[in-house]
MOPAC internal coordinates of N, CA, C and O (Angstrom, degrees):
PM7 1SCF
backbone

  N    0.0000 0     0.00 0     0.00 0    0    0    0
  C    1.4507 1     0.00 0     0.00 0    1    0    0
  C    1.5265 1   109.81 1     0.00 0    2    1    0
  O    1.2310 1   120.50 1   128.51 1    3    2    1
  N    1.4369 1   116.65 1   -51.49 1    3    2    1
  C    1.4347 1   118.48 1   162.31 1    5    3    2
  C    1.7446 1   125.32 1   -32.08 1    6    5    3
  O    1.2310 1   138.13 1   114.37 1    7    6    5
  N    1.2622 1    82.46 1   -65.63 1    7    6    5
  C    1.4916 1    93.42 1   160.54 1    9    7    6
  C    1.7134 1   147.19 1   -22.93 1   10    9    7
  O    1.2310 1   129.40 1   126.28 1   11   10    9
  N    1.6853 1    99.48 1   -53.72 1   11   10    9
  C    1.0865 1   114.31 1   176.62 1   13   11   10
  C    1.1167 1   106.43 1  -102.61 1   14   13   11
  O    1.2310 1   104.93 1   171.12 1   15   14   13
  N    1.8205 1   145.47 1    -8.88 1   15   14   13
  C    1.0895 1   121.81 1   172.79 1   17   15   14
  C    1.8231 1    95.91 1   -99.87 1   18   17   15
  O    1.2310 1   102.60 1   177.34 1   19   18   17
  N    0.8865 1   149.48 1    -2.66 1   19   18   17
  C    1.7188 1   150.56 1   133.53 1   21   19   18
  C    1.5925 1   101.39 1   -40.45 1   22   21   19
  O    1.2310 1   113.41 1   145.77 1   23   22   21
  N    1.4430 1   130.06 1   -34.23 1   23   22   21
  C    1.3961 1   115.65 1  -160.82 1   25   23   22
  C    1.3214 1   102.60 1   -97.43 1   26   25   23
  O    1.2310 1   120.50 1   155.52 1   27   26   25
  N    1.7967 1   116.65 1   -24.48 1   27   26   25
  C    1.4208 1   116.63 1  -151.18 1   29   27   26
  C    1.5619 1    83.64 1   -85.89 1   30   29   27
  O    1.2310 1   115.46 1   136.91 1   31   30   29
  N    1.5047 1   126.23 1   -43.09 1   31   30   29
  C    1.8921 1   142.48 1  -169.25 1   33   31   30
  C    1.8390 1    92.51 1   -55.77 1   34   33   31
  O    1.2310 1   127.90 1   124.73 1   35   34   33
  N    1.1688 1   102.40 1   -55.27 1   35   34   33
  C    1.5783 1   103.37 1  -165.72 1   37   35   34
  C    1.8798 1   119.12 1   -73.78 1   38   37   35
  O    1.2310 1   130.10 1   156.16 1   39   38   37
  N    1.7277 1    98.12 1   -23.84 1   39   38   37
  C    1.4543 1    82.69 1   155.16 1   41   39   38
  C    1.7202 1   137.56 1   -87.88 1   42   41   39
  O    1.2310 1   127.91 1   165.18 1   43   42   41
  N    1.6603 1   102.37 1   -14.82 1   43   42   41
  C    1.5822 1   124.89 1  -164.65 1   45   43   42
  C    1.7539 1    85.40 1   -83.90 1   46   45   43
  O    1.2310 1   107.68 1   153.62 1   47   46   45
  N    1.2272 1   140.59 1   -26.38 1   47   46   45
  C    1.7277 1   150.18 1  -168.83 1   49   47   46
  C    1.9408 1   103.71 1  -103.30 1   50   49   47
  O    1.2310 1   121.86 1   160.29 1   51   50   49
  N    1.6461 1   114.05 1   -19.71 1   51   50   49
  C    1.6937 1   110.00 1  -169.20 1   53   51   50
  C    1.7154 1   112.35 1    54.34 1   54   53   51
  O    1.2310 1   126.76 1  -128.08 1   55   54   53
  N    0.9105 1   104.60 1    51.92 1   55   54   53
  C    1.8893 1   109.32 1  -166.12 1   57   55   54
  C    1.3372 1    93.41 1  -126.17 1   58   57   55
  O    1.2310 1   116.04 1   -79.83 1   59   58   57
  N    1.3958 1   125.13 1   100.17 1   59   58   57
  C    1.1710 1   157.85 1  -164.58 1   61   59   58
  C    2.0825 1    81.64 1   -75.27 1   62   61   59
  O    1.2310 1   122.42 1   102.07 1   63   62   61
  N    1.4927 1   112.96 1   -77.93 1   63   62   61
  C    1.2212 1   130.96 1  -174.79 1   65   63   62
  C    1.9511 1   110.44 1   -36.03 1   66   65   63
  O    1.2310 1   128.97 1   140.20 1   67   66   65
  N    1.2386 1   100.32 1   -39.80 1   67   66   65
  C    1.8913 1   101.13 1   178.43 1   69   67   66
  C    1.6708 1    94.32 1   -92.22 1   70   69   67
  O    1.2310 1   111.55 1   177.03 1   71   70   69
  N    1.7021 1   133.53 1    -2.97 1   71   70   69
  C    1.5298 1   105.86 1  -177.46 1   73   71   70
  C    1.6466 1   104.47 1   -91.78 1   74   73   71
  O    1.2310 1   131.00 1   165.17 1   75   74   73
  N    1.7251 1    96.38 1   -14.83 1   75   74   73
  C    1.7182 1    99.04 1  -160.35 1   77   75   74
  C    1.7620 1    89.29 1   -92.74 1   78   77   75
  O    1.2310 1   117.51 1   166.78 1   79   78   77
  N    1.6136 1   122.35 1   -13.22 1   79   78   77
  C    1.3800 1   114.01 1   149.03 1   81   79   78
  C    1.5432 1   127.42 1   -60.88 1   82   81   79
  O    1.2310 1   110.75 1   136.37 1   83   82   81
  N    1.1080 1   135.00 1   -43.63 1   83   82   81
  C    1.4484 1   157.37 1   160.21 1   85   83   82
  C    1.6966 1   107.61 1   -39.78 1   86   85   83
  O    1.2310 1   123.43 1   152.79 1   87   86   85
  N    1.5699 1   111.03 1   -27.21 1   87   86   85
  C    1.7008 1   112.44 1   177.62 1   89   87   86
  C    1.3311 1    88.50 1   -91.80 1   90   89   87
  O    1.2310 1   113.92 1   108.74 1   91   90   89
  N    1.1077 1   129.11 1   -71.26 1   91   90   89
  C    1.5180 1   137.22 1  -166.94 1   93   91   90
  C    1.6015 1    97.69 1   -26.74 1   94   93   91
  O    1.2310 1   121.92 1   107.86 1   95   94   93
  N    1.2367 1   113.93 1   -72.14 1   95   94   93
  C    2.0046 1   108.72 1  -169.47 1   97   95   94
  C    1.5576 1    95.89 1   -62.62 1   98   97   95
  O    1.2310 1   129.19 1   140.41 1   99   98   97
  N    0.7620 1    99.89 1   -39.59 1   99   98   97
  C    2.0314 1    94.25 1   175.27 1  101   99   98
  C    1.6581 1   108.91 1   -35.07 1  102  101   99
  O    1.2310 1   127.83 1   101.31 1  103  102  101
  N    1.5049 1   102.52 1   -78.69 1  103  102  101
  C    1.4191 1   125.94 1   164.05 1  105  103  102
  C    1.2158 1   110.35 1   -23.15 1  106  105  103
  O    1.2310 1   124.74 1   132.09 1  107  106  105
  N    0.9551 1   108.50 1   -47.91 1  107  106  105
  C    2.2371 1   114.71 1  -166.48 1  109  107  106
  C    1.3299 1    96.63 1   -76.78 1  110  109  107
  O    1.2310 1   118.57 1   125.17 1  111  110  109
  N    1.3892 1   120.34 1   -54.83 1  111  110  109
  C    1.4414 1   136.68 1  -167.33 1  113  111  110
  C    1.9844 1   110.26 1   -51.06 1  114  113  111
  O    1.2310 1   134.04 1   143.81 1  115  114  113
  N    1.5795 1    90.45 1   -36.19 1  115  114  113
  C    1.7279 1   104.59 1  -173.17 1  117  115  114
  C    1.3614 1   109.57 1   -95.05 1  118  117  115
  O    1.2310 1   123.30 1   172.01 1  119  118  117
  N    1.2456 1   111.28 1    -7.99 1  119  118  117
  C    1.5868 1   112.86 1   173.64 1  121  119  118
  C    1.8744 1   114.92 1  -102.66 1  122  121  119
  O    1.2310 1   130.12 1   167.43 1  123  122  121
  N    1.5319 1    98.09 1   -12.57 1  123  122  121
  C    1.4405 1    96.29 1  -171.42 1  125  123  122
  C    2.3096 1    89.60 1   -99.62 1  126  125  123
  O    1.2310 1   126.33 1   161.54 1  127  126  125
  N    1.3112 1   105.43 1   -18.46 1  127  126  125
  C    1.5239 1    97.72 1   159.93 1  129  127  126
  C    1.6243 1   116.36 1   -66.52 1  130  129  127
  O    1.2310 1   124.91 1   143.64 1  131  130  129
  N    1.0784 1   108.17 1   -36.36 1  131  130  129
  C    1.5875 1   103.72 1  -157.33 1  133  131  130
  C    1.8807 1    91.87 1   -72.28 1  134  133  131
  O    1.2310 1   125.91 1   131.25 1  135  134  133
  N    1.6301 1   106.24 1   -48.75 1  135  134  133
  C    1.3156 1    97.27 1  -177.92 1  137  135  134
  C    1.4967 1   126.21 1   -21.37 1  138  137  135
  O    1.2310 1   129.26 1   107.82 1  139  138  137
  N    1.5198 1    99.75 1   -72.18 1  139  138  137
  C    1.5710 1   144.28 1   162.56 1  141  139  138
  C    1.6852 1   107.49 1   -22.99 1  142  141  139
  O    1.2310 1   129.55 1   138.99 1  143  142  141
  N    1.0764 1    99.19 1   -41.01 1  143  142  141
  C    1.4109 1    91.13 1  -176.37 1  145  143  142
  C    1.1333 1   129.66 1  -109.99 1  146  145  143
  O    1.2310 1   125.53 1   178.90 1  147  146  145
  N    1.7454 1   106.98 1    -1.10 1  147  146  145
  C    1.2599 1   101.81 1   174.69 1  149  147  146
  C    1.6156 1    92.57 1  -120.39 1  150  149  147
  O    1.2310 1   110.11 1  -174.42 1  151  150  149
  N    1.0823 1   136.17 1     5.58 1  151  150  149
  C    1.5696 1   118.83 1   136.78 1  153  151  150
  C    1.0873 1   120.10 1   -59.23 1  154  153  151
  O    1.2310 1   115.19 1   133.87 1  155  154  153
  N    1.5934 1   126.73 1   -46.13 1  155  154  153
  C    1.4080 1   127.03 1   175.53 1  157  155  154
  C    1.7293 1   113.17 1   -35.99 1  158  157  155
  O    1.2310 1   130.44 1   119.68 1  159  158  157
  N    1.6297 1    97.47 1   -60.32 1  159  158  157
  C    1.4764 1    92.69 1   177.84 1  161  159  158
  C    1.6202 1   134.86 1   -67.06 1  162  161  159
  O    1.2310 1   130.29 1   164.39 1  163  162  161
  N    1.1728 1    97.76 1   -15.61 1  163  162  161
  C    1.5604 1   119.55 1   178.99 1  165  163  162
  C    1.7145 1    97.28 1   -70.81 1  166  165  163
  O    1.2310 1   114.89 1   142.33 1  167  166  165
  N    1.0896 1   127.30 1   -37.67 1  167  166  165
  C    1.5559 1   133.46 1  -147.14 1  169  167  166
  C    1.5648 1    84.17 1   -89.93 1  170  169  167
  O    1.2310 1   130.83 1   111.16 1  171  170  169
  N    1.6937 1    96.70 1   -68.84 1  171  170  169
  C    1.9159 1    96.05 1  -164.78 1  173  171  170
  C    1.8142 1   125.32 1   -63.81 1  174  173  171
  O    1.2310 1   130.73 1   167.52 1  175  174  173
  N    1.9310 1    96.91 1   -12.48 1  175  174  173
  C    1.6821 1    81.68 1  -166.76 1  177  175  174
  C    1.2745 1    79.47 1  -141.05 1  178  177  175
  O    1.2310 1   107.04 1   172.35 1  179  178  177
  N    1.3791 1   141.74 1    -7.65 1  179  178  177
  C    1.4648 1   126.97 1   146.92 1  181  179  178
  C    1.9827 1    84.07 1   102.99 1  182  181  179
  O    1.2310 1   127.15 1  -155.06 1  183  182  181
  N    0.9267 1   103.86 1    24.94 1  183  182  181
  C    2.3382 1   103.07 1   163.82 1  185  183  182
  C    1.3065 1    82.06 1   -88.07 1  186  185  183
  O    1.2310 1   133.04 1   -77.60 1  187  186  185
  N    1.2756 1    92.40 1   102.40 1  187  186  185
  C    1.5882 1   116.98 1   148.20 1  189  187  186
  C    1.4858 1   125.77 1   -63.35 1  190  189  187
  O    1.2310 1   126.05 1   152.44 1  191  190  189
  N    1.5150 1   105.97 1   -27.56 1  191  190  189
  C    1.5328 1   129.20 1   162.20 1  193  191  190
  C    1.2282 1   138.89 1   -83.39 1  194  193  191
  O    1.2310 1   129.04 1  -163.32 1  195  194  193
  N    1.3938 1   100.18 1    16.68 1  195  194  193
  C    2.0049 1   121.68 1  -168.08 1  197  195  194
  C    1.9611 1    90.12 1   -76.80 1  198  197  195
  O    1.2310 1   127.16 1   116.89 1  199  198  197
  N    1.4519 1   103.83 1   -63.11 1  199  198  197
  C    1.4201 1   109.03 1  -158.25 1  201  199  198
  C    1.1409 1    89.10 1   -47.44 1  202  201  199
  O    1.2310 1   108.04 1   102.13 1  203  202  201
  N    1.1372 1   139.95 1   -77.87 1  203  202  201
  C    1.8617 1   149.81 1  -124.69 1  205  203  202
  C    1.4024 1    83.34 1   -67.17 1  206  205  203
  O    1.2310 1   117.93 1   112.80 1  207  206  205
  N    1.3946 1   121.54 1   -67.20 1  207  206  205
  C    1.6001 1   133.08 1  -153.70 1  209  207  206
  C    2.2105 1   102.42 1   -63.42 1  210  209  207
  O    1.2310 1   130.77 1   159.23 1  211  210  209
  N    1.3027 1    96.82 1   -20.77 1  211  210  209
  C    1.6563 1    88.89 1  -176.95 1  213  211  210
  C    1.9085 1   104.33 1  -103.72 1  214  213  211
  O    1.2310 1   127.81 1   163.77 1  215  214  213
  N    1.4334 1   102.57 1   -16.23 1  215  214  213
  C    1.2519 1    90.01 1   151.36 1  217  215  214
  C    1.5656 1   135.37 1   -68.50 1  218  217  215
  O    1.2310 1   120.90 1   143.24 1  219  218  217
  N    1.0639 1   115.89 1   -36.76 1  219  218  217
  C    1.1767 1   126.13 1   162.84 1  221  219  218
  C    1.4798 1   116.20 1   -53.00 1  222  221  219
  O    1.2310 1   113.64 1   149.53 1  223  222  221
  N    1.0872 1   129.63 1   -30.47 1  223  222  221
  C    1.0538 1   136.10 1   159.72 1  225  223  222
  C    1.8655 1   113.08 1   -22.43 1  226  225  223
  O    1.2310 1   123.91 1    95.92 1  227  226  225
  N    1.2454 1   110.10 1   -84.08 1  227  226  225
  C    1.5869 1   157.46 1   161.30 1  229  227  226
  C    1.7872 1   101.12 1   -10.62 1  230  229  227
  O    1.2310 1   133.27 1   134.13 1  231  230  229
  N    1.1661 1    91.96 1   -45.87 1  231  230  229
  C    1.9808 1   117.68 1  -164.80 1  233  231  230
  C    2.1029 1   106.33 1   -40.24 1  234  233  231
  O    1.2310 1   132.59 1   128.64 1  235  234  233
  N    1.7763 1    93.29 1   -51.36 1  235  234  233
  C    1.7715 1    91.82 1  -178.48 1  237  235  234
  C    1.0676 1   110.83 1   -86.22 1  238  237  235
  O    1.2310 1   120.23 1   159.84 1  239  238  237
  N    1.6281 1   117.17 1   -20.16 1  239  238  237
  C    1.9799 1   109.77 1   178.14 1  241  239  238
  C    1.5954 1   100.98 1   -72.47 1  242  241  239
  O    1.2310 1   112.18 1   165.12 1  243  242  241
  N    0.9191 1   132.36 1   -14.88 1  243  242  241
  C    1.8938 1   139.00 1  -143.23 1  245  243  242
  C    1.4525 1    83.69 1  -104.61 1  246  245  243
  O    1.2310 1   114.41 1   141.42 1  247  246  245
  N    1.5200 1   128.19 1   -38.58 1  247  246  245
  C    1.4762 1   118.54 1  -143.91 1  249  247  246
  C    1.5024 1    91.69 1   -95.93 1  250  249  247
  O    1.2310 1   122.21 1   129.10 1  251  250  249
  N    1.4063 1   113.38 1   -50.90 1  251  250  249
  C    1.7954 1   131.43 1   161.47 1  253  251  250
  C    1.4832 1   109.19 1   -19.46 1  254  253  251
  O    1.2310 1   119.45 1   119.39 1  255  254  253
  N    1.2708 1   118.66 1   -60.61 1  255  254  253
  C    1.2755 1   134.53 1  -150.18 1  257  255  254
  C    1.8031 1    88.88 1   -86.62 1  258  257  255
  O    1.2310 1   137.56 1   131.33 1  259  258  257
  N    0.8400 1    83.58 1   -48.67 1  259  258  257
  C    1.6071 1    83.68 1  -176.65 1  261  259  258
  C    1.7610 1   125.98 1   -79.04 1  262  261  259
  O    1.2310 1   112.75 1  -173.67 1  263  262  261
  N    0.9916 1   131.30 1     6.33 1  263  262  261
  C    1.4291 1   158.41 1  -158.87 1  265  263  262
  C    2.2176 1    87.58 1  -135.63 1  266  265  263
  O    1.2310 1   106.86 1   126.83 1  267  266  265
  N    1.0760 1   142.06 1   -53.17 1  267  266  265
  C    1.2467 1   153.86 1   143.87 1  269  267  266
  C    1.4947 1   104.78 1   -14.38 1  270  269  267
  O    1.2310 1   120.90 1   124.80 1  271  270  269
  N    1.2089 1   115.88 1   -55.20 1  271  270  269
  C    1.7798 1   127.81 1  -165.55 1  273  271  270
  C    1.0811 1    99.70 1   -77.87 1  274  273  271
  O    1.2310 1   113.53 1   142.41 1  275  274  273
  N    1.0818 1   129.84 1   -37.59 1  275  274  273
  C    1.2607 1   117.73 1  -161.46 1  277  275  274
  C    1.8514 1   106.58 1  -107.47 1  278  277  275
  O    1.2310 1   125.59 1   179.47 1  279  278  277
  N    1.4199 1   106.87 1    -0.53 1  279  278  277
  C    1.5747 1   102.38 1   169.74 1  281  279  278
  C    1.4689 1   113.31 1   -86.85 1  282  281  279
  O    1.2310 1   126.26 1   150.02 1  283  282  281
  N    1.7569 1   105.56 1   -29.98 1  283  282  281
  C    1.2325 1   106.73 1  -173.89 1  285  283  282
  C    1.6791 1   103.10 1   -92.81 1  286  285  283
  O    1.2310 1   120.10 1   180.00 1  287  286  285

């Protein structure tokens, strides 16, 4: 939700600086899910290998986003 009202402010303002804020809580937002969910699975069925494997997840949106920063 942060997200999109940072994205909707930063395009109605042209503020490059509040849209690449608007990725950042994004970023936080998708890393504090992945946590979440691969503790979840760790907790209920005992994959000790949930976290590592859903971090990895994260790896091509992270690299995108970041290859992004530096075009704009």
């Amino acid at each position: 939700v942060l997200f999109i009202f940072k994205s909707k402010i930063a395009e109605k303002l042209n503020s490059r600086i509040l849209r690449a804020e608007a990725y950042e809580s994004l970023v936080c937002d998708l890393q504090d899910l992945v946590v979440l969910v691969g503790l979840g699975l760790n907790i209920l069925f005992g994959w000790w290998w949930a976290d590592p494997i859903m971090a990895m997840v994260l790896i091509p949106f992270l690299i995108k986003e970041g290859l992004e920063s530096f075009r704009d």
